[in-house]
NUNU-620129 format. One record per atom (N, C-alpha, C): residue in one letter; x, y, z. Coordinates in steps of 0.2 Angstrom, whole numbers, plus 5000, padded with zeros to 4 digits. Example, Ala and Ser with C-alpha at 12.3 -4.5 7.8 and 13.67 -1.06 7.14 Angstrom:
% residues 2
A506649725039;A506249785039;A506649845039;S506449895035;S506849955036;S506450005039;
***
This chain:
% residues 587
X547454595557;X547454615550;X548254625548;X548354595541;X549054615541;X549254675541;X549754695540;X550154775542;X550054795534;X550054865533;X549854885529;X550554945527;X550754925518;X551554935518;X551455015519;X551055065519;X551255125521;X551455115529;X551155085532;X551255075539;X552055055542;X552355005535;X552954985536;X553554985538;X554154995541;X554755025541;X555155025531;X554754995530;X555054995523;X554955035519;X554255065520;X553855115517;X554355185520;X554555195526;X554755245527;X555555245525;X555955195526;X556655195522;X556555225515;X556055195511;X555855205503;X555555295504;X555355305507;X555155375508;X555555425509;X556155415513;X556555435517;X557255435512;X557455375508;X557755375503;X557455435497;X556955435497;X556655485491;X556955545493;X556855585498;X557055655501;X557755655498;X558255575503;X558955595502;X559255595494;X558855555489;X559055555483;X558755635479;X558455675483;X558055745482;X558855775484;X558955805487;X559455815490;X560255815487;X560355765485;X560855715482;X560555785475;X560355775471;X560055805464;X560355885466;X559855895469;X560155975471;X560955985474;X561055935474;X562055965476;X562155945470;X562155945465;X562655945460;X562455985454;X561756025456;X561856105453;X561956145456;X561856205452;X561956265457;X561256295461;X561356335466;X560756345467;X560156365467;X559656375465;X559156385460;X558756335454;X559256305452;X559356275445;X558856225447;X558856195450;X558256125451;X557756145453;X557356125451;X556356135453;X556056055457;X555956045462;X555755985464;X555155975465;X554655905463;X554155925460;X553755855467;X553855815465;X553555765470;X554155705470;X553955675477;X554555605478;X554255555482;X553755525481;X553555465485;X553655405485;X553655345491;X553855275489;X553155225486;X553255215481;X552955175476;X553055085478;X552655055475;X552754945477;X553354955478;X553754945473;X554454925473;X555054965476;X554955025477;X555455065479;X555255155478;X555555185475;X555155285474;X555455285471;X555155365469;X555455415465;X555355465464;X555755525461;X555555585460;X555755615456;X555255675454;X555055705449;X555555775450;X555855795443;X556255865444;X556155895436;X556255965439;X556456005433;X556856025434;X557455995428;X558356025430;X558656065424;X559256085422;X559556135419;X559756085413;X559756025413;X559955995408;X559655915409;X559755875405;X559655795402;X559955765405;X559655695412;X560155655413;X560155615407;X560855565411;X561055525409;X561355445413;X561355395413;X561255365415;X561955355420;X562455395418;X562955395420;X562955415428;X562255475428;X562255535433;X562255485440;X561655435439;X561455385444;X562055375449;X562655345447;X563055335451;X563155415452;X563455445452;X563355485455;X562955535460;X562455515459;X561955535464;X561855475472;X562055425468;X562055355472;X562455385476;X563155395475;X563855425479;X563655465484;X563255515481;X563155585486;X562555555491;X562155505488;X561755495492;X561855435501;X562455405499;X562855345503;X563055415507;X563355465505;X563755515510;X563155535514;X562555565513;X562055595515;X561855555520;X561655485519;X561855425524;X562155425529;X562755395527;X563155405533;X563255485537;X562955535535;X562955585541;X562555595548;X562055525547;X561655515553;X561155575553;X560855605548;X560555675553;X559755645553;X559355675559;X558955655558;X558355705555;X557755665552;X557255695551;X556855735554;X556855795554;X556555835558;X555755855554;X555155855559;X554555885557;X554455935560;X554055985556;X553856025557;X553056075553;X552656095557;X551956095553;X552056165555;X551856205551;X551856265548;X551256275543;X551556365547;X550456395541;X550756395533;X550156425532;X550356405523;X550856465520;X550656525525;X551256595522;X552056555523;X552256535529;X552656515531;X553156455527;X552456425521;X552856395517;X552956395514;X552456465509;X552356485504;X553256535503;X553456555508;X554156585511;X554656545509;X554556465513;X555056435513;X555256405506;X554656395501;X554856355492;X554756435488;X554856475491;X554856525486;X555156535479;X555756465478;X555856475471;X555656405469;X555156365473;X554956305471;X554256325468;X554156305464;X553456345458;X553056285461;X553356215458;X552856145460;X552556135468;X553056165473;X552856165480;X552356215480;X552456275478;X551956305480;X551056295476;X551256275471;X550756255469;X550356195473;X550856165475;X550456095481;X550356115488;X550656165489;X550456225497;X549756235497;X549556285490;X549156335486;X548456255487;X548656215485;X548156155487;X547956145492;X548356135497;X548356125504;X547956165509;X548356255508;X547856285510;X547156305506;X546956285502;X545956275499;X545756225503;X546056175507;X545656135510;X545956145518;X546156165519;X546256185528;X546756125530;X547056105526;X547556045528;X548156045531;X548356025537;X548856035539;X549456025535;X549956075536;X550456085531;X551256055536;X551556025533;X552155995538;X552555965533;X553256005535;X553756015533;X554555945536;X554855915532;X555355865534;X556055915531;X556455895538;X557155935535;X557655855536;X558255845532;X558555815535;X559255845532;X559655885536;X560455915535;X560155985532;X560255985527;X560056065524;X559356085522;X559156015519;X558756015514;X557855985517;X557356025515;X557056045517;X556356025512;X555855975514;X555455955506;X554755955511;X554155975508;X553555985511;X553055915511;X552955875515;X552755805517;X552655775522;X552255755521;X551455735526;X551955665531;X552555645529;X552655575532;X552455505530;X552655475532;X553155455538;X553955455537;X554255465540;X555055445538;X555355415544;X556055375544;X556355355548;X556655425553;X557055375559;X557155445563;X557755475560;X558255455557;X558555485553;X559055445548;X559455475542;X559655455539;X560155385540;X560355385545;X560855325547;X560455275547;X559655275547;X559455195549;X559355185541;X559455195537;X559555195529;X560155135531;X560155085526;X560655025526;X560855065518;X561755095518;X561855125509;X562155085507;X562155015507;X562254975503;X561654945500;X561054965502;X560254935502;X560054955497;X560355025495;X559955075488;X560355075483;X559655085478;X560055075470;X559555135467;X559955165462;X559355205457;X559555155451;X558955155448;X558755095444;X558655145436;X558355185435;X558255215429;X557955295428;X558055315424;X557555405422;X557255385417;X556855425417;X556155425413;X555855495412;X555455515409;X555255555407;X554155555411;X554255615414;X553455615418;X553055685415;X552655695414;X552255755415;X551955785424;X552155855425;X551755865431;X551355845430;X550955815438;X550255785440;X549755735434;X550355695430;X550155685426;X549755695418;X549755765418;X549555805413;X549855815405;X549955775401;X550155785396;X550455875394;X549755895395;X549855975394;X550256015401;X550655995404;X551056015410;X551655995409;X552156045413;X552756045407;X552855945409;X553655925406;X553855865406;X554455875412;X554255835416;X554855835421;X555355755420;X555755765424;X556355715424;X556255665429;X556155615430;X556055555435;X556455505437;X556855515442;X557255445444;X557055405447;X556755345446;X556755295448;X557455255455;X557055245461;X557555195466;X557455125468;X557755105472;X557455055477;X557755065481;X557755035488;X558055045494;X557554955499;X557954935506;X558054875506;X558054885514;X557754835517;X558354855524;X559154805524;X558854775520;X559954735521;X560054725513;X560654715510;X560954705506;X560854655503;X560554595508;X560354535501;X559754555499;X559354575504;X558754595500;X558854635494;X559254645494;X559254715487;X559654665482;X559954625483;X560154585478;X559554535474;X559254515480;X558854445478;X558154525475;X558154575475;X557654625470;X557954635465;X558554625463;X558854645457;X558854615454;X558954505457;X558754475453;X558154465450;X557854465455;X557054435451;X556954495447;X557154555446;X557254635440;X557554555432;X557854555433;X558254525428;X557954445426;X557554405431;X557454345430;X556754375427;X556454425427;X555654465425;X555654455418;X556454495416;X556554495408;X556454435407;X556954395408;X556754325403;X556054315404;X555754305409;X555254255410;X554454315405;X554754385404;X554154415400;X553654395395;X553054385397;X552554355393;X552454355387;X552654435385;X552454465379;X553254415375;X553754405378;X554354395373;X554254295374;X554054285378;X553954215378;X553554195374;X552754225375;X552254215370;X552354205363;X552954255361;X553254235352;X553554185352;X554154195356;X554554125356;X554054075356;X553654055360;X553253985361;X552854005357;X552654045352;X552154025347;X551354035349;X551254075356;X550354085359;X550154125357;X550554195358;X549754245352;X550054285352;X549754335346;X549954385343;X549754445344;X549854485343;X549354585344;X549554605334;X549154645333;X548954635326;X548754735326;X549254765323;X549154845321;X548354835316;X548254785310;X547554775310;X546954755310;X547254725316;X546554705323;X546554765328;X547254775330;X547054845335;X547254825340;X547454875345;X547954885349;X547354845356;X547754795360;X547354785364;X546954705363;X546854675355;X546454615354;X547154565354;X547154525358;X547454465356;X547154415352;X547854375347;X547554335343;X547954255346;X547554235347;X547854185349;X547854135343;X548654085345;X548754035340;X548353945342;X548553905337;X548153835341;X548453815347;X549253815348;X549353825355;X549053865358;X548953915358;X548853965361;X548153955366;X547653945360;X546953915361;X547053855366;X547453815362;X547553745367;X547653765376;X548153805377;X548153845384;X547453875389;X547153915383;X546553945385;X546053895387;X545853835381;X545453785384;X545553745389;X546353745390;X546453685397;X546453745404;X546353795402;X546353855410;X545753845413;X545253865405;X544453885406;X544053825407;X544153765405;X544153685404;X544053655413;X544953685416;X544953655421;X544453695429;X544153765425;X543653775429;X543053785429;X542853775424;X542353755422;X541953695425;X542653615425;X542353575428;X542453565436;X542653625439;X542853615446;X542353655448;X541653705444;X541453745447;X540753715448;X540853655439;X540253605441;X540153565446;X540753545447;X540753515455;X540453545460;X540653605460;X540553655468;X539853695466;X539453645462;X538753675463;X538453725456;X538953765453;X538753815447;X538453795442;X538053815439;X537653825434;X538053875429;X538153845421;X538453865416;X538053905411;X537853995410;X537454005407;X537954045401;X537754065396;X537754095392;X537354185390;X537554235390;X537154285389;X537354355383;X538054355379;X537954365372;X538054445374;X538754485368;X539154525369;X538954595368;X538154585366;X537654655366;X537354685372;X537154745373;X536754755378;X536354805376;X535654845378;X535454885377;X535754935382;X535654995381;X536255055386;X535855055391;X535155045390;X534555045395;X534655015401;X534954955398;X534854905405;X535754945409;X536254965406;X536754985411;X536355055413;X535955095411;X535755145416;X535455145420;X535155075419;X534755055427;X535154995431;X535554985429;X536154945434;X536755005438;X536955055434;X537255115436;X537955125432;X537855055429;X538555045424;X538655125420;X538255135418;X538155225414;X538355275415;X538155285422;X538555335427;X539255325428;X539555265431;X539955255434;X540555215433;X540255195426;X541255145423;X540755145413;X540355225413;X540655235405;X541055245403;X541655265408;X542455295404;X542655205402;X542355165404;X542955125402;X542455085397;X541955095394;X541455085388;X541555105383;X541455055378;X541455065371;X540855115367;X541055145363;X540555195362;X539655145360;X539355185360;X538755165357;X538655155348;X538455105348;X538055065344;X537455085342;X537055105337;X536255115338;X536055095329;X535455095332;X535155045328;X534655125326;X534855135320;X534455195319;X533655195317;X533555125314;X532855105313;X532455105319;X532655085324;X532155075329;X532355105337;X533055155335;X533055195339;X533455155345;X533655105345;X533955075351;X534655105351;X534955085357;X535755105357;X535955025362;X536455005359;X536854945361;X537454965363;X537754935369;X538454945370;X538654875370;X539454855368;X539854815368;X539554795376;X539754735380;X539754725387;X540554715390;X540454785395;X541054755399;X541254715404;X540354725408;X540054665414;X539754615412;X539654555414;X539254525413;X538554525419;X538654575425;X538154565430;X537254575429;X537454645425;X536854635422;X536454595419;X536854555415;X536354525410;X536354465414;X536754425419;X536554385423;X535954405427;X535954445430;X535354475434;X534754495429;X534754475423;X534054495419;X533754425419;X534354405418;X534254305416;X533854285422;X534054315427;X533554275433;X533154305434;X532854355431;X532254385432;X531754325425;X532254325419;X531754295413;X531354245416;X531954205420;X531554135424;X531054115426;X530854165428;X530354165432;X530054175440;X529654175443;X529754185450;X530054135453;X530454155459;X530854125462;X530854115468;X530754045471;X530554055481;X531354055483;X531154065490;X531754055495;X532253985492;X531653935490;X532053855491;X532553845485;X532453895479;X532753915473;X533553925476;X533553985480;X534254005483;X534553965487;X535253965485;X535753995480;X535653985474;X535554025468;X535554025462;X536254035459;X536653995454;X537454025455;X537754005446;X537554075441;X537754065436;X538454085434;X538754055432;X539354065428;X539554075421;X539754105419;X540054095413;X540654125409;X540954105405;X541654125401;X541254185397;X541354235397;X541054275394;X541754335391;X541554345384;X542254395381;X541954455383;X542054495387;X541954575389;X542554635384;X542254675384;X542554745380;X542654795385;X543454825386;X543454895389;X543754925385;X543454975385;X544155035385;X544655055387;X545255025387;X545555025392;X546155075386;X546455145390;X546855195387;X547555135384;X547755165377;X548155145372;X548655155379;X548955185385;X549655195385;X549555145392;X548955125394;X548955075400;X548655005398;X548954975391;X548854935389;X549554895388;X549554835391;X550354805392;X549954715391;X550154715385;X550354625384;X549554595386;X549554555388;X548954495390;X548754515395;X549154565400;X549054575408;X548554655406;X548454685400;X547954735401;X547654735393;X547154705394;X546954695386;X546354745386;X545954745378;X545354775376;X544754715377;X544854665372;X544454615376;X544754555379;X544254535383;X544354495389;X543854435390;X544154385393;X543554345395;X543654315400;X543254335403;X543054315411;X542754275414;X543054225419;X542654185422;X542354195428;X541854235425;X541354265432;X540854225433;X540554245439;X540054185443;X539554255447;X538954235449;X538454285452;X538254225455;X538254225460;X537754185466;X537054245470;X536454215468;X535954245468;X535754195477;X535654255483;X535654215488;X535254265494;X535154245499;X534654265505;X535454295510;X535154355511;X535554375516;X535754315521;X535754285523;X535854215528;X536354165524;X536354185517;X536654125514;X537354165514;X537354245515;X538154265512;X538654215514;X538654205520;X539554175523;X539454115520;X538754075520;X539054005518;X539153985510;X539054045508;X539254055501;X539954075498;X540054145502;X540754175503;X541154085505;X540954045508;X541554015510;X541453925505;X540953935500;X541253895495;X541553925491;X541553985490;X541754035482;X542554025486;X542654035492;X543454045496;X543753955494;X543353915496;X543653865494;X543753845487;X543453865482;X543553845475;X544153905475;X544253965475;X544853995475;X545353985475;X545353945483;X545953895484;X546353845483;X545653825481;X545853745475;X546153785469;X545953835466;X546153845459;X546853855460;X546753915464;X547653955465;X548353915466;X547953835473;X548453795474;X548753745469;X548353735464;X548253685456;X549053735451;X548853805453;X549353825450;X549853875451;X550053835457;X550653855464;X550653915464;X550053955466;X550054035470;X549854015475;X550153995479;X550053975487;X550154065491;X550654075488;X550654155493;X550254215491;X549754215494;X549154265492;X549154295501;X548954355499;X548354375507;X547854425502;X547254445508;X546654455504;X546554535507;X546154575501;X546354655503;X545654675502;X545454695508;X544654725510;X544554795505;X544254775502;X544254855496;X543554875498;X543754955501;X543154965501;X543155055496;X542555085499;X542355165496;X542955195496;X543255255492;X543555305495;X543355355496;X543655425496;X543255495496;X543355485490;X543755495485;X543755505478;X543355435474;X543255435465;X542955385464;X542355395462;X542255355458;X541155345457;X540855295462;X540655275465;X539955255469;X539455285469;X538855205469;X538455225468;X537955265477;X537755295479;X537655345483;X537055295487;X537155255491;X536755215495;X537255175502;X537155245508;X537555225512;X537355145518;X536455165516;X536255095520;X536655045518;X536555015512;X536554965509;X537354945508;X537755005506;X538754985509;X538754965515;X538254995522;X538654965527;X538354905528;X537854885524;X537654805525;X538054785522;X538254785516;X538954755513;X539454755514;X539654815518;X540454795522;X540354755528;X539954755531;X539754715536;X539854645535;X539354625530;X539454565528;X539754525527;X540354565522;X540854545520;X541254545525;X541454605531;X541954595537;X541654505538;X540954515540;X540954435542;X541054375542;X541054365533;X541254305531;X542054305531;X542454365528;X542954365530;X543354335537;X542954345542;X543154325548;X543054265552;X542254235549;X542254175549;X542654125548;X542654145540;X543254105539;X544054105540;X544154135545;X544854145548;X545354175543;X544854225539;X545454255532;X545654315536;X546354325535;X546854365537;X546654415533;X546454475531;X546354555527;X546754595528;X546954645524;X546954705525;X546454775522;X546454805524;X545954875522;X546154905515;X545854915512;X546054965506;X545655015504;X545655095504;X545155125503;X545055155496;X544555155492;X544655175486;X544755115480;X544655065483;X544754995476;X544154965475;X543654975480;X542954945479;X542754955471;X542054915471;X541654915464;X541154965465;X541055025460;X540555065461;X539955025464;X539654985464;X539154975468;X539354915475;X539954895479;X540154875483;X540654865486;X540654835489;X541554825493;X541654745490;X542454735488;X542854675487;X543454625492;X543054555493;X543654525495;X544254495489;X544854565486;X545154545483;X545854505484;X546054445481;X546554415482;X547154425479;X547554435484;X548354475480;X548754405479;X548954375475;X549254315474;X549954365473;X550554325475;X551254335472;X551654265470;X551954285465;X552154245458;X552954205460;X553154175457;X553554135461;X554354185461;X554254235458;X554454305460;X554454355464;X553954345467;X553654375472;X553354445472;X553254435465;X552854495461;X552054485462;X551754515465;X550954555468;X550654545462;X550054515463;X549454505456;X548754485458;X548254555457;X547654535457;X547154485456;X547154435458;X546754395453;X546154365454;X545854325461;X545354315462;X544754375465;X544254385466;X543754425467;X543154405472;X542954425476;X542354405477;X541954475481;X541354475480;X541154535478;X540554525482;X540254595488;X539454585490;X539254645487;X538654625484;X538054675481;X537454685483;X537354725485;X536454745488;X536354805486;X536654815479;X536354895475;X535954855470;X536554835465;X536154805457;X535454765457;X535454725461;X535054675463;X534354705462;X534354765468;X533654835468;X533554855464;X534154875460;X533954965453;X533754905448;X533854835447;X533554795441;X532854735445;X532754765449;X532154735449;X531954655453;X532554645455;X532454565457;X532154575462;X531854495463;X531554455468;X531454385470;X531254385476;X531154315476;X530554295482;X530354255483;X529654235488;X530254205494;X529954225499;X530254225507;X529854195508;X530054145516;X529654085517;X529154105519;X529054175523;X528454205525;X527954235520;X528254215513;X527754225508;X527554305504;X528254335507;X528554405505;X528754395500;X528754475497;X529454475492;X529954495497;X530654485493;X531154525496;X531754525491;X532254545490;X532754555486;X533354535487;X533554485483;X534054445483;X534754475484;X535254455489;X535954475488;X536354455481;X536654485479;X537154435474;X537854455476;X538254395475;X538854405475;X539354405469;X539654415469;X540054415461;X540754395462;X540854345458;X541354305462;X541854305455;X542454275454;X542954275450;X543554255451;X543754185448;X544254135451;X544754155448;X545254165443;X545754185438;X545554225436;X544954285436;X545054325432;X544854355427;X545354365424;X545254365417;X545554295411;X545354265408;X545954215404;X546454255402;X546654295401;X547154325394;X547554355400;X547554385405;X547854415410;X548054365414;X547654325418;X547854245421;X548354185415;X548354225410;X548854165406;X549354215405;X549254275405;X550154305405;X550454305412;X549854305417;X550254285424;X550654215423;X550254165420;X550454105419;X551254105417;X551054125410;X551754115408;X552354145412;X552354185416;X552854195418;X552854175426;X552454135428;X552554115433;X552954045432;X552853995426;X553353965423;X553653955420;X553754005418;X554354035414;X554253985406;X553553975405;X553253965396;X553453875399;X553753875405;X553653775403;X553353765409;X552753755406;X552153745410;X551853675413;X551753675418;X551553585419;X551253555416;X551353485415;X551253445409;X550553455408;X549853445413;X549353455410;X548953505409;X549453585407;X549453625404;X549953645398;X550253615398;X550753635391;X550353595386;X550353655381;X549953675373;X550253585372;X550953575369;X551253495369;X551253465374;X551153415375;X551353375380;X552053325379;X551953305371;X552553275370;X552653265362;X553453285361;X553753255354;X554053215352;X553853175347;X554153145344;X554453125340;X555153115339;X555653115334;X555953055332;X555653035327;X556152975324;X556852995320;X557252945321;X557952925319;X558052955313;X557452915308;X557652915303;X557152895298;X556952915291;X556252915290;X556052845289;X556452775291;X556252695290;X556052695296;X556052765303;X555452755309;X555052795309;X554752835304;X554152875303;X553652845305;X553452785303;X552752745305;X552452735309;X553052715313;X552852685318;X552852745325;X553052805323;X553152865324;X552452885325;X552152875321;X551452885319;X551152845322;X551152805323;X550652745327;X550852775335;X551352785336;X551352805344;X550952885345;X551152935341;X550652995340;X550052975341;X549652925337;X549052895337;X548852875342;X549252835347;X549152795354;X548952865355;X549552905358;X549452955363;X548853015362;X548753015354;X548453045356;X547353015356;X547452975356;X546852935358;X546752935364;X546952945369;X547252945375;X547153015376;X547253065371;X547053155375;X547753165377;X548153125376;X548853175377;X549253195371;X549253275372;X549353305368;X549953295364;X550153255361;X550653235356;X550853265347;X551353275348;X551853315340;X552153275338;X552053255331;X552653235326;X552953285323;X553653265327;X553953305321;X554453265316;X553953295310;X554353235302;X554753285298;X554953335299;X555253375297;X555753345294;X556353395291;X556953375286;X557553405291;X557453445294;X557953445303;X558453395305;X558953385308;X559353325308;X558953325318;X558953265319;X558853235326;X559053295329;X559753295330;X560053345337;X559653425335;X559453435329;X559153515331;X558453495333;X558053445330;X557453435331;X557453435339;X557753405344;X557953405350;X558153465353;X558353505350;X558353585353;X557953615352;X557553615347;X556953645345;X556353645351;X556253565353;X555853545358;X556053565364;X556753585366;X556753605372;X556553685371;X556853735365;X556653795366;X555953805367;X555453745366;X555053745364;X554653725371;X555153695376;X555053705381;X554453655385;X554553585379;X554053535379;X554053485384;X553453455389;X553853445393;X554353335392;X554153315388;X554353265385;X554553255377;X555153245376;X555353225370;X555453155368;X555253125365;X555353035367;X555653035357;X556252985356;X556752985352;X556552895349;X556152905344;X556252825340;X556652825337;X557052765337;X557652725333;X557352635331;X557752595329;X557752545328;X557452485334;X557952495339;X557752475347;X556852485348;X556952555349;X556052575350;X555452525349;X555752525341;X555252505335;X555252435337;X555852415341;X555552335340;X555252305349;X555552345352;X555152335359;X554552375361;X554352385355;X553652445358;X553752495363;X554252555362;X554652585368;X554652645363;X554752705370;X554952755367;X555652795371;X556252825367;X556752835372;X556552925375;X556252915383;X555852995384;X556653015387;X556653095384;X556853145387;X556553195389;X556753175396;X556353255400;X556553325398;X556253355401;X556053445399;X556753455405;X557253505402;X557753515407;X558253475403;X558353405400;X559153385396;X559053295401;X558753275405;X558853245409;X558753165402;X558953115402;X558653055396;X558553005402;X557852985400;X557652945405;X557752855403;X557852855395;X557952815394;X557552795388;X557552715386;X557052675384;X556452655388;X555852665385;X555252655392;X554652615387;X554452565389;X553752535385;X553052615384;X552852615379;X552552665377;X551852655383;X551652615384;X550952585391;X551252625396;X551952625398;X552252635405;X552152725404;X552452725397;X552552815396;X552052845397;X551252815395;X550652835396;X550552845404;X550852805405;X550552805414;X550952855419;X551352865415;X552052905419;X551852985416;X551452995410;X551153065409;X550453075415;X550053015413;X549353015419;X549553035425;X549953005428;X550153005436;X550553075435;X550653115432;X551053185432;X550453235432;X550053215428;X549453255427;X549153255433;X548853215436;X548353195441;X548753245446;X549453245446;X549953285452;X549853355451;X549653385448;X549953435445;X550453445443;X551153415440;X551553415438;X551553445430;
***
């Protein structure tokens, strides 16, 4: 299995820079003056939390940065040491935040251990390097301050947070800096305006995206292209409608265990019903197979899919652009199947995966074994998880998938094979899913006839290629920075004539093209040529083809590729064949 980044030397430099940038903070007050609250290493790099005598400022960073290259180079190493709770209760006596995290420690019998490195002394479970010198100080940057609440508490005071990163060598820390600054441009939400995709609307409400006719054009060519890759691979396309009774989530377990993230209720006060928005579709798949009818063994695999808009509740301050919306729509699938069918099911839902993700250059993905944590809702059925982690370890394994473990990401009702995809930034993104169930299945009632003429209850799986559209098309966008391959971009090509004696025939090639389904634009505007021509490049189009007099009279169009490159004069048939063959490519 892959290595798991707490396990990693990098996690412990990121760790180990946290203490020394702790440290760092406290020399440059006096003593007492700072309150040290927590310092851990986070995805990208750590941070920590302080209550100090006054306000940084961004100035302070270098600063701190200075003290902390010195800290560095003194080589000391990290010393451990476990100690009772009186003894540390002694040692943070003017640290209010540690003692309070001691005070936790010892209500559960927790072993208590302390890290020193030079003078300085911070209460921590580990891991670190053996000592400061294996730190590279050319590797570390503080990146920014921010403002935190203890243990995230609104109601607990506001503390002060430095953001770092740290690297094992200096180019890595460069080429993290850039992809920091190549993020801004390529940001969804600011490309989305520029290209004209969609909107957020203060009277629609924080979280609904409104998409524009481009915009829509993007969705349909996402949802479009798996739609018909799913009909290929066997799927059935149902519909199932954005109402539900609360009945049917309190017999699926959804009620108990993901109403934080449920739209209030809906009731019908005449007849006493109560409806919720849907945030799942699994339900309502799973009733649909019940409507059906009975079902024999020779029925399975039964495998519905569909594009469905789902509603969450998702809190106003973890709501960020297309990547975390209120409505959604997801391209879920439930394969209804016989304990015997999981693997060879898991391994067509693996190969459609594949196919999708490499259609649109997420090649570097590996897959993370989510299972139960201690904390969490699950629903309380130990048999049934370990026939599902089991399951899943085995189809996993069959299929020679490389995993790592995760505890605590599972689905209230089972463990997840999820796909981390990384972006051509090498930025981490959740996106496909596949999912074993053997709770839902029971608490709604399914069945099916076993060849021995039994009943018995259907596994489902829950499977999920992209995700969500809205979140899969902000990843999009910034995986190609809004210029998208040709048989996804909203335009495929514009048109500009010279001059308005080649309007017509302007028209007549729009016409061809788009007869043909390639998504073609006139532009007749009042603009002179050379803007109209920057317009389509900001626009990020991936052909620009340019009528003049020559054009009009050899049935040609002059194409400019996306980038500034002029390809020339080109017979309009050849143009056509030269977009097909880019299509077909995924170009």
């Amino acid at each position: 299995m892959a290595e798991k980044y707490e396990d990693s030397q990098l996690y412990k430099i990121r760790h180990s820079a946290a203490h020394i940038m702790a440290q760092a903070v406290m020399q440059m007050f006096r003593p007492g003056e700072v309150k040290v609250a927590i310092g851990p290493p986070i995805e990208n790099g750590f941070y920590y939390d302080f209550e100090l005598p006054r306000s940084l400022v961004p100035k302070d960073l270098k600063q701190i940065e200075k003290r902390m290259k010195k800290i560095i180079k003194g080589d000391y190493a990290f010393d451990r040491q476990e100690v009772s709770a009186a003894e540390a209760l002694e040692t943070f006596a003017d640290q209010p935040y540690k003692i309070e995290l001691i005070e936790g420690l010892e209500d559960n019998d927790a072993v208590i251990s302390l890290y020193t490195q030079d003078k300085f002394t911070d209460l921590c479970k580990g891991p670190h390097v053996t000592s400061t010198g294996e730190i590279n100080p050319n590797a570390i940057k503080l990146m920014s301050i921010a403002g935190a609440y203890w243990r995230g508490d609104e109601n607990n005071t506001q503390l002060q947070r430095i953001y770092g990163t740290a690297f094992e060598t200096e180019e890595e820390l460069e080429q993290h800096l850039w992809r920091l600054e190549e993020a801004k441009k390529r940001d969804h939400r600011k490309l989305g305006k520029e290209l004209g995709l969609f909107h957020f609307s203060e009277d629609i409400g924080s979280g609904i995206p409104l998409f524009t006719p481009k915009g829509e054009v993007l969705r349909n060519q996402m949802e479009g292209y798996v739609r018909r890759l799913q009909t290929k691979y066997g799927y059935d396309h149902v519909w199932t409608g954005n109402l539900v009774k609360e009945d049917l989530y309190a017999k699926s377990g959804h009620l108990a265990n993901y109403a934080d993230a449920m739209f209030p209720v809906m009731e019908d006060e005449e007849k006493g019903v109560r409806f919720r928005l849907k945030p799942m579709n699994c339900p309502s798949h799973m009733t649909l197979f019940k409507e059906m009818g009975k079902h024999s063994y020779r029925d399975l695999p039964m495998r519905f899919a569909e594009f469905a808009t789902l509603y969450r509740y998702e809190k106003s301050g973890e709501l960020n652009g297309l990547t975390r919306v209120r409505s959604l729509t997801q391209d879920d699938c439930h394969i209804f199947c016989t304990p015997d069918q999981i693997e060879e099911e898991f391994s067509l839902a693996l190969k459609l995966i594949t196919e999708v993700l490499d259609r649109y250059r997420m090649t570097d993905y590996k897959v993370r074994l989510s299972l139960r944590g201690e904390e969490g809702k699950y629903v309380d059925d130990n048999e049934k998880w370990t026939k599902a982690e089991a399951a899943l370890r085995s189809a996993l394994d069959k299929n020679g998938v490389e995993y790592f473990e995760a505890e605590g990401e599972a689905a209230f009702y089972g463990p997840k094979a999820d796909f981390m995809a990384n972006d051509v930034l090498g930025r981490e993104w959740q996106l496909s899913t596949i999912q074993v169930d053997f709770i839902q299945p029971e608490r709604l009632g399914l069945k099916y006839v076993t060849e021995d003429n039994d009943e018995d209850t259907p596994v489902v799986l829950h499977r999920a290629v992209t995700g969500t559209t809205e979140r899969f098309l902000g990843v999009m966008i910034e995986q190609f920075a809004g210029a998208f391959p040709v048989w996804l971009a909203p335009v495929q090509a514009v048109v500009i004539p010279i001059t308005d004696q080649h309007m017509d025939y302007s028209r007549q090639v729009v016409d061809r093209l788009k007869d043909l389904e390639i998504r073609a634009y006139l532009d007749d505007g009042s603009d002179r040529m050379n803007k109209k021509i920057r317009t389509a490049e900001k626009q990020k189009v991936p052909y620009t083809l340019i009528i003049g007099d020559r054009e009009m009279e050899s049935d040609s169009v002059s194409v400019r590729l996306r980038g500034g490159e002029d390809q020339g004069a080109t017979k309009v048939d050849d143009f056509i064949a030269q977009v097909a063959a880019a299509i077909a490519a995924g170009d």
